[in-house]
C-alpha positions as CSV (number, residue, x, y, z in Angstrom):
1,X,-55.7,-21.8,28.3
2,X,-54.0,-25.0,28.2
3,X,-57.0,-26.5,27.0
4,X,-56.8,-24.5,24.2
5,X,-53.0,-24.9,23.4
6,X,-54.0,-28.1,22.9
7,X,-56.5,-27.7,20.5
8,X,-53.7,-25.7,18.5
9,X,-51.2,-28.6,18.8
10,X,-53.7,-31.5,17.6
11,X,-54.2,-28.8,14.7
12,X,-50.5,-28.5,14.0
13,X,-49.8,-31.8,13.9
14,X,-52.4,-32.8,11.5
15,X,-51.0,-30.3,9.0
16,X,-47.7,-32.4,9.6
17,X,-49.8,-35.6,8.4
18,X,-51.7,-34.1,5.8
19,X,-47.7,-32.6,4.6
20,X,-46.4,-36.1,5.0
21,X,-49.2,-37.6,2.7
22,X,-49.0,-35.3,0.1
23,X,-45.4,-35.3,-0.5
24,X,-45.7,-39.2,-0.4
25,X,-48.6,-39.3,-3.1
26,X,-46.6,-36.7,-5.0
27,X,-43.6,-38.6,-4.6
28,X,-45.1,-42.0,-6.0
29,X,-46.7,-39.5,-9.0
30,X,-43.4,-38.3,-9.9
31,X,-41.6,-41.6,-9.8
32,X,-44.5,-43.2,-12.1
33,X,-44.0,-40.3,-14.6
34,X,-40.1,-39.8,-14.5
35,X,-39.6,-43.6,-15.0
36,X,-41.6,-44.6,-17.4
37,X,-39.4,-45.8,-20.6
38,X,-41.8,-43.6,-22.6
39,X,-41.5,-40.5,-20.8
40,X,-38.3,-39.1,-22.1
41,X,-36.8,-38.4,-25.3
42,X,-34.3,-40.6,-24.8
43,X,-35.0,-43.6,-22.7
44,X,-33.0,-43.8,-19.4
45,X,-30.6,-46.5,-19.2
46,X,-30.7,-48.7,-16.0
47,X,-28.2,-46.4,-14.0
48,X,-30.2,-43.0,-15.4
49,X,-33.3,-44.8,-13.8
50,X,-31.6,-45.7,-10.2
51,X,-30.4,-42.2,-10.0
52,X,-33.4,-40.4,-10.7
53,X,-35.4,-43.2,-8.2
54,X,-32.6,-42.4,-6.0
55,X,-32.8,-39.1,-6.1
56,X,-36.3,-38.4,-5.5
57,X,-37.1,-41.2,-3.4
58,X,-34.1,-40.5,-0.6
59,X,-35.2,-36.7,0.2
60,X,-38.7,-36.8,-0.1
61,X,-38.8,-40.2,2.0
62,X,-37.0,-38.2,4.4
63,X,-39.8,-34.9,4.6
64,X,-42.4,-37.8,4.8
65,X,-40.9,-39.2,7.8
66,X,-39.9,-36.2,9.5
67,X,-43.7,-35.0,8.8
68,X,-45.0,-37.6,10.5
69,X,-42.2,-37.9,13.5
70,X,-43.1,-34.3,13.8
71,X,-46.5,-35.2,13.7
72,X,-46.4,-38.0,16.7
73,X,-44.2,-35.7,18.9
74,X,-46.5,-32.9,18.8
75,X,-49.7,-35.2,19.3
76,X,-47.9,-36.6,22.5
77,X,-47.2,-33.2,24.1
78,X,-51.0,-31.6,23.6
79,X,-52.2,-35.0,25.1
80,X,-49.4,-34.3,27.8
81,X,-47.9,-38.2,26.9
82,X,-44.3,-36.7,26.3
């Protein structure tokens, strides 16, 4: 039983890391396109730019490293390290 429990939790946590890259990846996708001076119809000033950067960056930064702290804890109680 515990044997499989483990199993589960190696399982759950690699849905954590597989959560953490994609919201990375589609993090660094959005801030390519949203930045770009082309991309709007009016081209972001300087302080436009550092709030949307700002404002993507900051709370998907934070699921990414959750995800992954998530990730670590779970991987060190199925290999009963924590």
């Amino acid at each position: 039983m515990s044997f499989l429990g483990s199993i589960i939790a190696m399982g759950a946590a690699l849905v954590f890391l597989l959560l953490a890259g994609v919201t990375a990846w589609g993090g660094w996708v959005t801030l390519r396109s949203e930045t770009r001076r082309e991309a709007a119809d009016a081209p972001l000033v300087r302080t436009g730019r550092l709030f949307v950067i700002l404002g993507l960056a900051l709370p998907l930064g934070g699921v990414a490293l959750f995800s992954l702290l998530a990730a670590g804890r779970i991987l060190l109680v199925a290999l009963r390290l924590g």
